[in-house]
C-alpha positions as CSV (number, residue, x, y, z in Angstrom):
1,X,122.5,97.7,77.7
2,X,119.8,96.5,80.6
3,X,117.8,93.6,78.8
4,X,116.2,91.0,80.4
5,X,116.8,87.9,78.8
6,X,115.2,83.8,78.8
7,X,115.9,80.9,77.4
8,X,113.2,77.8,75.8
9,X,113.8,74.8,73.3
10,X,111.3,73.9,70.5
11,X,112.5,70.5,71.1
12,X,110.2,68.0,72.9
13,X,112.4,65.7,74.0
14,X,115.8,67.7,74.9
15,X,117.9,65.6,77.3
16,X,120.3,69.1,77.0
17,X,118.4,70.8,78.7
18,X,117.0,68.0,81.1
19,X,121.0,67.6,82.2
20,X,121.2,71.9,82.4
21,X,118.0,72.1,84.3
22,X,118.2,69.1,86.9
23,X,121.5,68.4,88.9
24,X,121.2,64.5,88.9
25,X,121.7,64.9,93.0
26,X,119.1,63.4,95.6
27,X,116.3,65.6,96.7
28,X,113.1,66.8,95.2
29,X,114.5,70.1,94.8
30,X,117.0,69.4,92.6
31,X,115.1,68.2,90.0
32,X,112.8,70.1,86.8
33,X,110.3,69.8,85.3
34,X,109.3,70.8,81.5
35,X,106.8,73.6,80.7
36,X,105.3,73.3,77.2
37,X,103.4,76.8,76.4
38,X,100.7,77.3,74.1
39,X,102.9,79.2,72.1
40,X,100.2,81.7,70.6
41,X,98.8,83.2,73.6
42,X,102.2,83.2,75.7
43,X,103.0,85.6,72.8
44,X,100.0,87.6,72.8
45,X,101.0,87.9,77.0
46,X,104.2,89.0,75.5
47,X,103.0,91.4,73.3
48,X,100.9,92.9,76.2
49,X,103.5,92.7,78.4
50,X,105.2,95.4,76.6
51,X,102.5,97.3,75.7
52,X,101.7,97.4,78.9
53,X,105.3,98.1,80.5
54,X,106.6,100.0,77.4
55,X,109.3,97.8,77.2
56,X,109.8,96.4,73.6
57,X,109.9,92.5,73.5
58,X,112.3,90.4,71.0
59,X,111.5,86.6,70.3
60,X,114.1,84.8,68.3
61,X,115.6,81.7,67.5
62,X,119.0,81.6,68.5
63,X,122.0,81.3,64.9
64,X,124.0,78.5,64.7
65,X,125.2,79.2,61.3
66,X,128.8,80.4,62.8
67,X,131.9,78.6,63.3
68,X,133.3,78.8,66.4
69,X,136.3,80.3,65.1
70,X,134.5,83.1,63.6
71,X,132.3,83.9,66.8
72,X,135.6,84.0,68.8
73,X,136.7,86.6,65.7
74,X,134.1,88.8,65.2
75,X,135.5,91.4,67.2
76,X,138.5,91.7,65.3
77,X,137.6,94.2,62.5
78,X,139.5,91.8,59.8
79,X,137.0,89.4,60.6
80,X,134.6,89.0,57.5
81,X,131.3,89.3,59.9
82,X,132.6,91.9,62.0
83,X,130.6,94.9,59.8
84,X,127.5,92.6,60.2
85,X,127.0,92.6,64.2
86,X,129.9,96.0,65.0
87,X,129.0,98.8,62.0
88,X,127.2,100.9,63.7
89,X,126.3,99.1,66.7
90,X,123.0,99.7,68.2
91,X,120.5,97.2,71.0
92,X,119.5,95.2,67.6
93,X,123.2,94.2,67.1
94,X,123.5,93.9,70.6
95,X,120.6,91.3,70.4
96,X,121.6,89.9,67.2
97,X,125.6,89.1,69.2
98,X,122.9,87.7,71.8
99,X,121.7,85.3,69.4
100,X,125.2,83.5,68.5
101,X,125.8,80.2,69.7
102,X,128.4,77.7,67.9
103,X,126.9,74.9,65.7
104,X,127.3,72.4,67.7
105,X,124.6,73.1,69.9
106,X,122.1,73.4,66.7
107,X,120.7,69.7,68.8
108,X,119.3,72.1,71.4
109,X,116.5,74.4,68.5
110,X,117.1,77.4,71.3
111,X,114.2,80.6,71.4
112,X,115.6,84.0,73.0
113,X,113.1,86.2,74.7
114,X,114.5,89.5,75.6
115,X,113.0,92.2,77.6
116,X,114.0,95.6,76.4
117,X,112.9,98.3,79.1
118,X,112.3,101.4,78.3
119,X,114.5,104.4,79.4
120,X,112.5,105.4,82.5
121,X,112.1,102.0,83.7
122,X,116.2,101.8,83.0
123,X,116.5,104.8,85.2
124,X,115.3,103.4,88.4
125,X,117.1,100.3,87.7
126,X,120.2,102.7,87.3
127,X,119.3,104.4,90.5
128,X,119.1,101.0,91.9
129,X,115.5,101.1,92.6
130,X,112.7,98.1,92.3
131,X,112.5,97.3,88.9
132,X,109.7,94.9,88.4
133,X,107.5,94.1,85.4
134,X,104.4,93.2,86.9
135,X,102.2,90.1,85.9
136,X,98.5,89.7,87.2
137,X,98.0,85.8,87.2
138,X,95.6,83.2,88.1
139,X,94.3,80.2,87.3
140,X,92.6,80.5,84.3
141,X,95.2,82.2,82.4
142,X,97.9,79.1,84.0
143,X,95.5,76.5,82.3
144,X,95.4,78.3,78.9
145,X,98.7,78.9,79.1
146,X,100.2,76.0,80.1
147,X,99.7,72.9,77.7
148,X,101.4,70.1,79.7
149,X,103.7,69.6,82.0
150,X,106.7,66.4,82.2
151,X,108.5,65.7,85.0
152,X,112.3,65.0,85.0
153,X,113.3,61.1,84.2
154,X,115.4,61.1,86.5
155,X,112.8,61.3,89.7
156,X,112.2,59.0,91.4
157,X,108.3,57.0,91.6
158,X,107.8,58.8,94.9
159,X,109.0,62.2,93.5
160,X,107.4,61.8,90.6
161,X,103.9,61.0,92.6
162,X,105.0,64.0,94.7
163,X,105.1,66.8,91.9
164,X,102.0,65.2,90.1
165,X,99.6,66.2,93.8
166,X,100.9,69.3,93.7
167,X,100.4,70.2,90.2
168,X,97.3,68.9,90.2
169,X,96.2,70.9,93.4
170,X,97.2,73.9,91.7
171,X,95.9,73.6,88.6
172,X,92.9,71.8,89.9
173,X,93.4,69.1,87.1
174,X,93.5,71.2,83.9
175,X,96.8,70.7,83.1
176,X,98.0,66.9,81.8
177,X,101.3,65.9,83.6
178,X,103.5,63.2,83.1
179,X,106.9,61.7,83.9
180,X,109.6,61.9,80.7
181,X,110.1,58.6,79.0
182,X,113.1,59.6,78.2
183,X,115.6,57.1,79.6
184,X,112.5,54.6,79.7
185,X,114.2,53.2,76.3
186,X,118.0,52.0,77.8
């Protein structure tokens, strides 16, 4: 099925996904910077979201419980989980397969968010029309939203003094930003 689907840590300090997120390269543009939500209203914008898009919206943290030798079984109807995420399969199995992710990235405390259109919104995305859920913003709702904001270790001072104008132009000052400490320790 059509979902649309994003990824977030509940982990502070994640050098996983600083190392996903930033390519280590020169240049300001490949760097990131960390986004921590107030996590009660970014769901209630969720939660409107699809209400207002009749789309149905799934936040869930992602199971490491499976080996990696049953996730690369569960197909195979012998496979002891296989009834679990196959018998009759449905968008919520769909999801939970979605969900998997071997235990050894359990480090990384994952959230999914999926987007679930509805079937008329999947129609123009079949008829490869626009498909866009739209989302009124401004700075208000940026502020409340957003909690603070780190910048990657790995820029430099000038970067770093770079990205901290420009958030502060946007947000007019609102939002606390910082540079990770993250490697300040080695």
């Amino acid at each position: 099925p059509k979902i649309f689907a994003s990824c977030f840590t509940n982990k502070a300090t994640n050098e996983a996904a600083w190392v996903m997120y930033s390519y280590f390269k020169n240049g300001l543009a490949s760097k990131s910077i960390r986004l921590e939500f107030n996590p009660t209203l970014f769901y209630d914008m969720l939660n409107q979201l699809g209400l207002n898009n009749n789309a149905r919206i799934v936040v869930s943290r992602v199971n490491y419980k499976l080996s990696e030798q049953t996730i690369k079984a569960l197909h195979k109807k012998s496979c002891t989980k296989h009834q679990i995420y196959f018998a009759n399969f449905d968008i919520d199995k769909f999801i939970n397969l979605m969900l998997i992710k071997r235990k050894a990235f359990d480090y990384e405390k994952e959230i999914r968010i999926f987007i679930i259109p509805s079937d008329d919104a999947l129609d123009k995305v079949d008829q490869k029309k626009d498909y866009h859920i739209p989302i009124k913003w401004d700075n208000t709702i940026l502020t409340d939203l957003v909690k603070s904001i780190t910048i990657s270790p790995n820029c430099t001072p000038l970067e770093t003094q770079m990205i901290e104008k420009q958030i502060q132009e946007i947000t007019q000052g609102a939002i606390q930003c910082r540079q990770s400490k993250l490697y300040s320790s080695f």
